[in-house]
C-alpha positions as CSV (number, residue, x, y, z in Angstrom):
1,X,99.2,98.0,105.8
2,X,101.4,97.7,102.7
3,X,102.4,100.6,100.4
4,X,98.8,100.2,98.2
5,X,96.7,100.8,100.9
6,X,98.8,103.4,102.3
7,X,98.8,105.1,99.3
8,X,94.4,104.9,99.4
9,X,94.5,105.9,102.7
10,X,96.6,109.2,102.4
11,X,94.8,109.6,99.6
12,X,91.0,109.7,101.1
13,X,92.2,111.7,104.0
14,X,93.8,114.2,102.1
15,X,90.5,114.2,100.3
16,X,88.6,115.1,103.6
17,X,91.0,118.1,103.7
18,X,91.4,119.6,100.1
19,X,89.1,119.4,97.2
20,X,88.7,115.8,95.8
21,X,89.9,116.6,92.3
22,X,92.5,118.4,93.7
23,X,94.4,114.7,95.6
24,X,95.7,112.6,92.6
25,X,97.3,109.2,92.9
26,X,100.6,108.4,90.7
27,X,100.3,111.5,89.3
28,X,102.2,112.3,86.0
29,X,103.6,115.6,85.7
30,X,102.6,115.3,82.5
31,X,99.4,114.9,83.1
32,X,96.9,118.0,82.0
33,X,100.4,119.8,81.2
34,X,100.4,122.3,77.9
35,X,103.5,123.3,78.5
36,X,105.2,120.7,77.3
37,X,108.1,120.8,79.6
38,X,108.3,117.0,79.7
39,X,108.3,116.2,76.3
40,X,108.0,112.6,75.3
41,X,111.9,112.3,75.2
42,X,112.5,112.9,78.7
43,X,111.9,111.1,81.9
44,X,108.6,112.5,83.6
45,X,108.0,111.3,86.9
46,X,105.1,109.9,88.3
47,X,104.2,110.8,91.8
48,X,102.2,108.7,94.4
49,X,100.3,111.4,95.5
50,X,100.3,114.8,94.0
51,X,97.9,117.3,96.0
52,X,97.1,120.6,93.5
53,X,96.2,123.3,92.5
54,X,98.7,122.2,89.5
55,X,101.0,124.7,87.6
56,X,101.2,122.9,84.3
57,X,100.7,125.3,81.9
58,X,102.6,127.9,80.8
59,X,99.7,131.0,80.1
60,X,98.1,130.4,83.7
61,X,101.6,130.1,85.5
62,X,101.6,133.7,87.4
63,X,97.5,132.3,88.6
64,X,98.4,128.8,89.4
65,X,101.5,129.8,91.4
66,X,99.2,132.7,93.0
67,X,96.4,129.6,93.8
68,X,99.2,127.3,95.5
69,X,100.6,130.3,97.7
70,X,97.2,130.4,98.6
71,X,96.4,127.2,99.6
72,X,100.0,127.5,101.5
73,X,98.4,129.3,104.2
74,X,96.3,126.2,105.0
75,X,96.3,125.1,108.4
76,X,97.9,122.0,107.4
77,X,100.3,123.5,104.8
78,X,101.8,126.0,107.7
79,X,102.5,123.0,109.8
80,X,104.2,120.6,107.2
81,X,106.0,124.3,106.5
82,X,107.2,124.1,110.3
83,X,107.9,120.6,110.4
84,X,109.9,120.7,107.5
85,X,112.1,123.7,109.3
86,X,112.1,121.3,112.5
87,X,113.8,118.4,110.8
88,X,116.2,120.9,108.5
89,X,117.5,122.6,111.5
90,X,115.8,125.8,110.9
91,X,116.3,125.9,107.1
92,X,113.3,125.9,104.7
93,X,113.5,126.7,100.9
94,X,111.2,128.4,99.2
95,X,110.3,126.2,95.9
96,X,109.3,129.2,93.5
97,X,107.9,127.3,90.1
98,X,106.6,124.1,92.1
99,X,104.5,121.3,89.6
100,X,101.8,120.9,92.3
101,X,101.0,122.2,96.0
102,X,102.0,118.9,97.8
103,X,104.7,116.0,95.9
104,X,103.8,112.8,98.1
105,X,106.5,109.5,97.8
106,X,105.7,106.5,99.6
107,X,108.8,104.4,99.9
108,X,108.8,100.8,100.8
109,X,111.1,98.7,101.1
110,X,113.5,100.1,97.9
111,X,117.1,100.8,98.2
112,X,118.9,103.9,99.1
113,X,119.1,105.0,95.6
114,X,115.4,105.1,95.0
115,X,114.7,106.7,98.1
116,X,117.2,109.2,97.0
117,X,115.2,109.6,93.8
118,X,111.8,109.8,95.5
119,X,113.5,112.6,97.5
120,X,114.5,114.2,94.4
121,X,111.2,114.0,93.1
122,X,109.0,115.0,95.4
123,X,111.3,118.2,96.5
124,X,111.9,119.4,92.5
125,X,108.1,118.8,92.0
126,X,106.3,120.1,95.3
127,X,106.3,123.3,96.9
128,X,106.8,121.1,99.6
129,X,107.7,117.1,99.0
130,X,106.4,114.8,101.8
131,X,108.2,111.2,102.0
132,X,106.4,108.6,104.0
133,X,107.6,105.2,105.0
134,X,106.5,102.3,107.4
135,X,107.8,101.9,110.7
136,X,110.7,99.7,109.4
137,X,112.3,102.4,106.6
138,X,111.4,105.7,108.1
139,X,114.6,105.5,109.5
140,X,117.1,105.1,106.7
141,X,114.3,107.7,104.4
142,X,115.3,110.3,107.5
143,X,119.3,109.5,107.7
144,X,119.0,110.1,103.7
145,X,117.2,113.7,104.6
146,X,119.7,114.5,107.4
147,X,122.8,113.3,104.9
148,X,121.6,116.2,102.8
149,X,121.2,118.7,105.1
150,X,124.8,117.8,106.5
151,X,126.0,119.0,103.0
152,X,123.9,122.0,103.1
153,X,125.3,122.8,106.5
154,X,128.9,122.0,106.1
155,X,128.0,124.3,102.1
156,X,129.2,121.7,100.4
157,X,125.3,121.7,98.5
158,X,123.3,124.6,97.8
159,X,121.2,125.8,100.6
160,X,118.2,125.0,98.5
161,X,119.1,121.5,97.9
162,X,116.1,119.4,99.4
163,X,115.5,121.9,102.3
164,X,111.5,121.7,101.4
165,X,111.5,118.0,102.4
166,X,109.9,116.6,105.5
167,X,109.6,112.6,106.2
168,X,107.2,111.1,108.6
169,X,106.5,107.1,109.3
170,X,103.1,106.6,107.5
171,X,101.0,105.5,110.7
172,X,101.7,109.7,111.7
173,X,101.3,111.0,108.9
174,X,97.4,109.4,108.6
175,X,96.9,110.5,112.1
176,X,98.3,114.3,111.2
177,X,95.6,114.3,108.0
178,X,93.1,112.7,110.2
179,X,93.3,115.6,113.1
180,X,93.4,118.2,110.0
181,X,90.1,117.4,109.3
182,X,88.2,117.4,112.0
């Protein structure tokens, strides 16, 4: 499958598991936002999959925070939450003022420096980012994660620095959200 019907795919399954209007595809964090954060001057990133509840306002910040700790206590949420710790050597951060529940990158065949960016994107956006890749990338997406955590380890980056990231190849990814809904 290429990155498109991926994307569909992660998409309908995570469906199965949260609330339809709740899975968005390239998702804007600008989109539904009132408080203006990303102002028309500055980059605003789109994600490939956002999964909500969203915190883009600024007067319903304290209940949209409250809604995505909630929703962390999902089944599915505590195991990305362990599997994140797995592949960070026992390190997790805590993201405190996360943009949605779940920041999804799909990243095919792009260099080192977009991955890097998807990486960024998807940990500064999600209370935890999830970066999926075919068979033939996963690897260098997971030598990229482990670079990072190297830095945090040897403290030469700060502890929180992408420690809410966890990478899996897309084919296990679909079969994880398949088995969460059942």
């Amino acid at each position: 499958m290429g990155a498109k019907e991926v994307q569909a795919a992660i998409k309908n399954a995570l469906g199965a598991v949260f609330p339809r209007d709740l899975v968005k595809s390239e998702w804007s964090v600008r989109s539904d936002a009132t408080d203006d954060v990303f102002g028309r001057t500055l980059y605003a990133p789109r994600l490939d999959i956002a999964v909500g509840p969203f915190n883009v306002t600024r007067e319903r910040k304290d209940a949209d925070l409250e809604s995505i700790d909630r929703y962390g206590q999902h089944p599915l949420l505590l195991h990305l939450r362990n599997e994140v710790t797995r592949q960070n050597h026992g390190g997790f951060y805590y993201n405190p003022n996360p943009r949605c529940l779940l920041a999804i990158e799909l990243e095919y065949s792009t260099s080192s420096k977009h991955i890097l960016g998807g990486i960024t994107n998807a940990s500064l956006l999600g209370s935890i980012g999830v970066m999926i890749g075919p068979a033939a990338y996963i690897n260098k997406i997971q030598r990229i994660c482990a670079y990072a955590a190297k830095l945090r380890e040897i403290e030469k980056a700060h502890d929180d620095m992408f420690a809410n990231i966890v990478c899996f190849p897309d084919t296990q990814f679909l079969e994880l959200l398949n088995a969460a809904h059942r």
